[in-house]
C-alpha positions in Angstrom: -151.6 60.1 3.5 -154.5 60.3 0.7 -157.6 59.4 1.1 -157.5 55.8 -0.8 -154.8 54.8 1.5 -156.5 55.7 4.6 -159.8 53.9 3.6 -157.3 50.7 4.1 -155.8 51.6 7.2 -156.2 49.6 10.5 -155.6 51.5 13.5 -152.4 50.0 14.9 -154.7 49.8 18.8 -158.0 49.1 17.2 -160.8 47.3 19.1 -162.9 44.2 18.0 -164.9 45.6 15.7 -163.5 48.5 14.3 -161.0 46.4 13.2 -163.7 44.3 11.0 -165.3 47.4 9.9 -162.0 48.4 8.3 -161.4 44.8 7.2 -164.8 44.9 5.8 -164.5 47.9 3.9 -161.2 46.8 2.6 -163.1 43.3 0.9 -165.8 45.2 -0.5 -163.5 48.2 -2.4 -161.6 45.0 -3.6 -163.9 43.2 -4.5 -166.3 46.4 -6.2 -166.7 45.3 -9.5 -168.4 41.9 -8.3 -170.6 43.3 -5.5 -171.9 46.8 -7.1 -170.7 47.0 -10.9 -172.3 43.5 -11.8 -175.5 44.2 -10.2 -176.0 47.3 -11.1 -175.4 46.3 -14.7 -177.7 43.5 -14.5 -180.4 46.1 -12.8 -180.3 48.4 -15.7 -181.0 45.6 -18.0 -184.0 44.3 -16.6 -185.2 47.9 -16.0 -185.1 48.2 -19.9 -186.3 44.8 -20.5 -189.2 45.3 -18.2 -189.8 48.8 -19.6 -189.5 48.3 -23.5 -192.0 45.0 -23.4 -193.9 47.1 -20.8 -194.6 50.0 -22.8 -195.2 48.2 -26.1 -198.3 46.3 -24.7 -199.5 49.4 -23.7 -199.5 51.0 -26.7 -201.4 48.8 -28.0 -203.6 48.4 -25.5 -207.5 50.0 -25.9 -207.9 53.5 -23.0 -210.2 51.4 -20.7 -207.3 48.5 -20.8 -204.9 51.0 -19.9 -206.5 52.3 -16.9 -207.0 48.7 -15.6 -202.8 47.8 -16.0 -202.3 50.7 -14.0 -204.6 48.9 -11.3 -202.9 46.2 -11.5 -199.4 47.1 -11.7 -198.3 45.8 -8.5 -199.9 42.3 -9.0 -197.9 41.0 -12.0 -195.2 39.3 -10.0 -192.6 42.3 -12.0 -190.4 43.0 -8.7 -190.1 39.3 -7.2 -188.9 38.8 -11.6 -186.3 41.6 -10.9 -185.3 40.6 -7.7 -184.5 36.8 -7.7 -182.1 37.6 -11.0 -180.0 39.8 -9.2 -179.9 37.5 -6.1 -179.2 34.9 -7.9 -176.3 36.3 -9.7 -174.8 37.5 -6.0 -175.0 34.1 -4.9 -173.0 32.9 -8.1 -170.7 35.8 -7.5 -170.4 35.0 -3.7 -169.4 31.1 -4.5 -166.3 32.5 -6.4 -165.4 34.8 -3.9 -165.9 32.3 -1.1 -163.8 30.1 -2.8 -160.9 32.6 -3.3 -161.6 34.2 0.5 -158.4 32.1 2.3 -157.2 31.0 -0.6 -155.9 33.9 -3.0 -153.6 35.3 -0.2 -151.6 31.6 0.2 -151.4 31.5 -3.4 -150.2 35.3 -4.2 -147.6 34.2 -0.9 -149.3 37.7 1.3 -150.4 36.0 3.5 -148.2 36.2 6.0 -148.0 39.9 5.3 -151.8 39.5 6.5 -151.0 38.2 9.6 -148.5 40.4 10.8 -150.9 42.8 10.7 -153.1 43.9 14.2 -155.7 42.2 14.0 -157.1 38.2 14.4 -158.0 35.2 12.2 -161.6 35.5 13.7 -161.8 38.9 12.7 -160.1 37.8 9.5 -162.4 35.0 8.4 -166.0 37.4 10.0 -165.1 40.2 7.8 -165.4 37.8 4.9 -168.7 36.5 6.1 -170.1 40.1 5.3 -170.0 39.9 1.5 -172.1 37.1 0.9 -174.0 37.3 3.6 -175.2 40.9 3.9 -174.0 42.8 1.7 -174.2 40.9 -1.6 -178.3 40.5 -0.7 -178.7 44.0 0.2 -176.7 45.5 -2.7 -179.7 43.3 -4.9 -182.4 44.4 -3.3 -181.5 48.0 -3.5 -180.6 48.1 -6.8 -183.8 46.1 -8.1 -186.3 48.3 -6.0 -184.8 51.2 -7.7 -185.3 49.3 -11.1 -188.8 48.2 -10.1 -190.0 52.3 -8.7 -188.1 53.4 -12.3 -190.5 50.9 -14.3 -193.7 52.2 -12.5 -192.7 55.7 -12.6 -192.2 55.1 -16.3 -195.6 53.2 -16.5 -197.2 56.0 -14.9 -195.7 58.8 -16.8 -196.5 57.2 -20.3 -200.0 55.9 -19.2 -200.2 59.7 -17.9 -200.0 61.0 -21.0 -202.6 58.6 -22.7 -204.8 60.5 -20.4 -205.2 58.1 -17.2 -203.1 58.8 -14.4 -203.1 56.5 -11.6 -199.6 57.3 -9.9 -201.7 58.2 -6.3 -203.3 55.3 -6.5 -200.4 53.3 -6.8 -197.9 54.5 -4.7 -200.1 54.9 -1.6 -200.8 50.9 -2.3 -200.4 48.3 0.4 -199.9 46.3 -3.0 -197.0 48.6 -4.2 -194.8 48.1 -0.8 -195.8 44.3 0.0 -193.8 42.5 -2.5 -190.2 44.4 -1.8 -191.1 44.5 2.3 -191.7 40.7 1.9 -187.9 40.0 0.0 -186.5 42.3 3.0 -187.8 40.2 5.5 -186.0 37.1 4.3 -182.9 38.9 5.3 -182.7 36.8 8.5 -183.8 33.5 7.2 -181.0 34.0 4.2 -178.4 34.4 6.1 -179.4 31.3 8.5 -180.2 28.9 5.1 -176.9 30.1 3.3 -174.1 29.3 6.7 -173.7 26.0 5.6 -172.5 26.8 2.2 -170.4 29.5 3.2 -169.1 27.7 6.3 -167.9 24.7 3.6 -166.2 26.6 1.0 -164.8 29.0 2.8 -163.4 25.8 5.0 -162.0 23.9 1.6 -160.3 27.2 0.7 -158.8 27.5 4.2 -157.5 23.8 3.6 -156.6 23.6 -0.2 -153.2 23.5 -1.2 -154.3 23.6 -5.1 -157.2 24.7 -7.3 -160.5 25.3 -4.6 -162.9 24.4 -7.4 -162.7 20.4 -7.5 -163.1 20.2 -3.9 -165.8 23.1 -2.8 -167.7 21.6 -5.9 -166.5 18.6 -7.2 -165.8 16.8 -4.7 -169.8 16.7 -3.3 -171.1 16.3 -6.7 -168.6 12.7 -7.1 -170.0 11.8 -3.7 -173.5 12.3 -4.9 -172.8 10.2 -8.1 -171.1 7.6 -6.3 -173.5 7.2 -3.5 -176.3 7.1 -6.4 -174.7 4.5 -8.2 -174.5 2.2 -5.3 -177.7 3.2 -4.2 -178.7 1.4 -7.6 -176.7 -1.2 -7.9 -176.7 -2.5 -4.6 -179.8 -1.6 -3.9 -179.4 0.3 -0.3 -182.9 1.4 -0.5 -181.6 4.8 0.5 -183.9 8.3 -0.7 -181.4 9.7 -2.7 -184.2 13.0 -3.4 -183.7 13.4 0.5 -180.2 13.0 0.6 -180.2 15.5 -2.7 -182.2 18.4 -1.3 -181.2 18.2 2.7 -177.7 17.4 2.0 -175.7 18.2 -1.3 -178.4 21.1 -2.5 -177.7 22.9 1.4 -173.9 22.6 0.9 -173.9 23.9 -2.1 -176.8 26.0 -2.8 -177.3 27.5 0.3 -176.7 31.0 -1.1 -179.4 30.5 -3.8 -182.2 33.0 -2.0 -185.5 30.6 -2.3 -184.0 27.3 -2.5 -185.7 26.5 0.9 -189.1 26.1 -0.8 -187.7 23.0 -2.1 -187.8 21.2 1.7 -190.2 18.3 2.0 -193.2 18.1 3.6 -191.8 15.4 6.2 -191.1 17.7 9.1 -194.8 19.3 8.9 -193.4 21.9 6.4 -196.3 23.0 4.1 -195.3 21.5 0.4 -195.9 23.5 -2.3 -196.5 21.3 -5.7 -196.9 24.0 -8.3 -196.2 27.6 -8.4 -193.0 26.9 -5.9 -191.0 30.0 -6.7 -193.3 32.6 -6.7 -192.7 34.8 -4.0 -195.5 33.9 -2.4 -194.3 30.5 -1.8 -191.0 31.1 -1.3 -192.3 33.6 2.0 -194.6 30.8 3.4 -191.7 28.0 3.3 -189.3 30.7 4.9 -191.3 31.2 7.9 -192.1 27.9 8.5 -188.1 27.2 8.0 -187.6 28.2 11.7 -189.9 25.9 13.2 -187.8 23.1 11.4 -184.9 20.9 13.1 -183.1 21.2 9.9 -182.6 24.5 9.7 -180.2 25.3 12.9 -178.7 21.8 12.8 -177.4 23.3 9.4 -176.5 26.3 11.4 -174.2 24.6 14.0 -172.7 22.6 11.3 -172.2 25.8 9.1 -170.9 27.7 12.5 -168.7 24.5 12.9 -167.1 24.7 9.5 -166.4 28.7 9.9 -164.6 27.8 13.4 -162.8 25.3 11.4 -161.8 27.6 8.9 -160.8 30.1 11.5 -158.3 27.3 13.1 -157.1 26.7 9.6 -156.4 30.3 9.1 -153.8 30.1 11.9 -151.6 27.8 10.2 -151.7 28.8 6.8 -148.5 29.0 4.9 -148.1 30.2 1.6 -148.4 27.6 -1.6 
């Protein structure tokens, strides 16, 4: 057997979560393009963005000037500005492949070779969780922490040869280390913010018998224009910017890293007015996120949804 087969194969006695592993490894190869190719595209781009614009102002830039951008290097906000692109861009990429998840195999009619297979719906539906979840945000922040350390070892080199080095300086910064430690950490709070989302689409593409899209999307967006409209018209007195943010913008932007900073002040929640996405910001409201009710009622509702999902699994028939 070569070795592309075998990096599909599931052992016919695995246990629990070997078998994920494999299943897991099976989404991502399919799905490489999306999860690595994308990023790492994007990545590159900003590193010659950042670098071209970079380098430019420091040419121009007096030799006392250029010794004080090296000082201040890691305060210009550069890696939060190459991170939150490429996040973003997962989460958009994770929305489409959420939507497909249950859904591709019923329509392609495999899926009952899927399920003949050793191994569980459970395991089926976790190893799907992966992508967007974990691997989607870490694939991002690897590849723009490589594109942030190229831009500064660029800075440094050209600044270098103008005659003012400063790469010691910089490296051995708390400053240089703080911003990317600070993205990492939000790891945990990610994954709890984004369960909602995932737990709904990939529960409307365990159900759909058609096209995913006007029901994972449409179908809350309607809601929200119909519940605004009479809201209006009938004047129910309802918050509708409450509704928006702790309702439709959790179910469907969930997977949008830094969307939490737009939570209200009326669970005690610090409210940032200005500057809200800076990272910063976004760090404060994500620690405070965990003292807030909100956040694991929308975990047991996204857990909820997944279970659902799962039970859907078992009875799904090709369309």
């Amino acid at each position: 057997m070569n070795t592309a087969k075998q990096q599909f194969t599931v052992p016919a006695s695995p246990n629990y979560w070997k078998t994920i592993r494999h299943l897991i490894r099976r989404e991502y190869w399919e799905y490489k393009a999306l999860y690595l190719w994308v990023p790492a595209s994007l990545s590159t781009i900003l590193f010659a963005l950042f670098s071209y614009f970079s380098l430019y102002t420091i040419g121009e830039m007096e030799p006392t000037a250029m010794y004080l951008f090296g000082r201040t290097l890691t305060d210009s906000n550069i890696y939060p500005s190459m991170f939150f692109p490429l996040a973003w861009t997962s989460a958009l990429v994770s929305i489409f492949y959420l939507m497909s998840s249950l859904h591709a195999d019923r329509l392609d009619r495999s899926v009952m070779f899927w399920k003949s297979l050793p191994f569980s719906d459970g395991q089926t539906v976790t190893s799907k969780l992966v992508l967007p979840l974990l691997i989607g945000p870490i694939i991002a922040f690897v590849f723009s922490l490589l594109a942030y350390l190229g831009f500064c070892f660029l800075s440094i080199v050209y600044v270098g040869i103008k005659g003012h080095g400063f790469a010691f300086e910089l490296f051995v910064s708390d400053a240089m280390w703080r911003d990317p430690a600070k993205v990492m950490a939000l790891l945990p709070i990610y994954v709890a913010w984004a369960l909602p989302t995932v737990g709904w689409i990939m529960m409307i593409s365990a159900w759909a018998k058609s096209r995913v899209f006007p029901w994972a999307i449409g179908l809350p967006l309607l809601t929200e224009l119909i519940l605004t409209f009479a809201n209006f018209h009938f004047k129910l007195g309802i918050d509708m910017l409450w509704v928006t943010i702790n309702i439709f913008a959790r179910l469907l932007g969930g997977l949008f890293p830094g969307l939490w900073a737009l939570a209200d002040s009326q669970d005690g929640l610090v409210s940032v007015k200005h500057n809200m996405f800076l990272l910063g910001s976004v760090y404060e409201q994500a620690s405070l996120q965990f003292t807030s009710g909100k956040l694991w009622f929308g975990i047991a509702v996204g857990l909820a949804m997944i279970f659902i999902a799962i039970r859907q699994r078992r009875y799904a028939e090709a369309i």
